[in-house]
Structure formats: structure tokens, C-alpha cells
N, C-alpha and C positions, 0 to 999 in steps of 0.2 A: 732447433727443430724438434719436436715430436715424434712420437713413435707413429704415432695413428696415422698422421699423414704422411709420413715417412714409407709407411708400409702398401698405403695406397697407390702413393706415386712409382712403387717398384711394380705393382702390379700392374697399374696403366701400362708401364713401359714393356713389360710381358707381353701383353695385349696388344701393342703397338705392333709389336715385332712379329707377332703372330697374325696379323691382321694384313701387316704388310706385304703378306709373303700370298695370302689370298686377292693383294689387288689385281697379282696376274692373272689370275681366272676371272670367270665374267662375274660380273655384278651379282647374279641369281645366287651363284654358290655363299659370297660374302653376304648376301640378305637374308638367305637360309642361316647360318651359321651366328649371325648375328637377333635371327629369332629364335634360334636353341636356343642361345646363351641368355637370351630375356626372360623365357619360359622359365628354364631353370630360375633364373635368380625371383621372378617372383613365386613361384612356388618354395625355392628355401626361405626368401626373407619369411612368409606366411607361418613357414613352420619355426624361424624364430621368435618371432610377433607369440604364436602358441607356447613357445617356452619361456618366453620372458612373464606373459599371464601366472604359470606355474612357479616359476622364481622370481620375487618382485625384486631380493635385490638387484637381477640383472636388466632390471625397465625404468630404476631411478636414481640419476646423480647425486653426489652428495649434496647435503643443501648446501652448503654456501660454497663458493671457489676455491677458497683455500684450505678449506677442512679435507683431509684424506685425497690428497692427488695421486698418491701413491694406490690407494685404495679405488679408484676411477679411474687409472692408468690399467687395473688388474680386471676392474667391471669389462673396458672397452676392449680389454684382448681376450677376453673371457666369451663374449658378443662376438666376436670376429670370425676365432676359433668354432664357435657353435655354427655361423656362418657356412664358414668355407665348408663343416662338413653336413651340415643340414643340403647344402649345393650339391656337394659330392655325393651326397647319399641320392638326392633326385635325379641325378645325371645318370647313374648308375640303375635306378628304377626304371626310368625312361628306356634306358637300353639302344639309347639312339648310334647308330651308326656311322663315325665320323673319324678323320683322322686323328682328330685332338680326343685323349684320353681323358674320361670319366673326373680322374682328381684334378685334371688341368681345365677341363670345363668348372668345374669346381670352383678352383679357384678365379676362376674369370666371373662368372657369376655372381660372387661373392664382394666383389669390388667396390659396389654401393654407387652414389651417386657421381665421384669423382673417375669411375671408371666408363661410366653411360657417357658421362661430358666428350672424355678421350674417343669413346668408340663412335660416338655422334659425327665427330670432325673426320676421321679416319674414314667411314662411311661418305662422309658430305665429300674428301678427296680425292673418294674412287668414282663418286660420281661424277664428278668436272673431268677428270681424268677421261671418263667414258665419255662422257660430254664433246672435251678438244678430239678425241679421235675420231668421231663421226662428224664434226665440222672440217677436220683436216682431208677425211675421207671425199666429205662433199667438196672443197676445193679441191683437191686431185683427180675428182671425175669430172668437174666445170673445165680445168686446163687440159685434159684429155679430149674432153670432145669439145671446145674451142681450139686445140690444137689440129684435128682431122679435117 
């Protein structure tokens, strides 16, 4: 296995954990939270998009696959690293108010598209979640007052 997705999947699982712990609050707070953490990341990606412009080695893989892996193992963590703190520097600008701290916004932001995928479902299983409670809800007020 790889570094890159190796490092990604530790972050999902970050993010999991953290995410999970907000499915006990209502919905609102997990959709806020989960639009900080969008805002952020497209405002950092933007600002590495900006530095990648200013240093072109870090906008182009080596040409061929096998030439310098070693050297694109060091581009892509070099990208990552500029990443998580281009995030953390916007989180921190923003000044937003929130239990999870600046460099930990940071890092969730920073994620990329294997972290959106995670946070998508995790969102999609607080809503069915919310969903059976208010169906359950309404069978327990139908057997209450068919019961009277």
C-alpha cells in the first residue's frame, strides 16, 4: 500500500470519529460543521492551486511512471503538507467558533476527495438515522391514540 492513500484513509477515519460523535446532535449542527469544513477546504485547495502556479515543480508529475517515484512520493507529500496548512492557516483566518480546533479543521479539510466521499455517507447516515426516528416517532403517536 502507499503512503498517499494510506494517509488519507487515517484521516477519513479521523473524520469518522469525529463526525460520529456529532450524529447525536441534530442534523443543523452536523450540516453547519460540515459546511465550515467545505468552505475551508475550498478556500485552501485555491490557495494551493496559487502555489503550485508559483512552483511548477509541485503541478507536474514525473513524465513517465517509472522515472523518479521516489521523487513524486516527495512532490505528493510536499502538496499535502502545503495542504493541511494552507487549511489550517484559513481556519484560523476565519476565526470560526467551534469545538474542533483550527489545526484539526485543518486537517479535515485538507483531506481531498477521499475524505468528501467518507463525509458524504456519514452525512447520508445521520440523515436515515433522523429519518427512522421521526417514522418511529409517527408509529408511536398512531399506537397511542389508536390505543385511547
Amino acid at each position: 500500500m502507499r503512503l498517499i492513500p494510506l494517509a488519507w484513509y487515517c484521516i477519513s477515519l479521523l473524520a469518522g470519529g469525529l463526525l460520529r460523535k456529532f450524529i447525536a446532535m441534530n442534523t443543523t449542527a452536523l450540516t453547519q460543521l460540515v459546511t465550515l469544513i467545505l468552505a475551508i477546504s475550498i478556500a485552501g485547495e485555491r490557495l494551493v492551486t496559487f502555489l503550485k502556479t508559483l512552483i511548477p515543480w509541485l503541478a507536474s508529475p514525473p513524465p513517465s511512471a517509472t522515472a523518479a517515484i521516489k521523487d513524486d512520493i516527495a512532490r505528493q507529500v510536499t502538496v499535502m503538507i502545503i495542504a493541511f496548512l494552507a487549511c489550517w492557516l484559513t481556519a484560523e483566518i476565519a476565526g470560526v467558533d467551534t469545538i474542533i480546533k483550527p489545526p484539526i479543521l485543518g486537517l479535515l479539510a485538507s483531506g481531498g476527495s477521499a475524505f468528501w466521499t467518507n463525509i458524504l455517507s456519514y452525512v447520508k447516515g445521520a440523515k436515515d438515522i433522523k429519518t427512522q426516528q421521526g417514522i418511529q416517532a409517527k408509529i408511536q403517536t398512531a399506537n397511542t391514540i389508536a390505543g385511547k
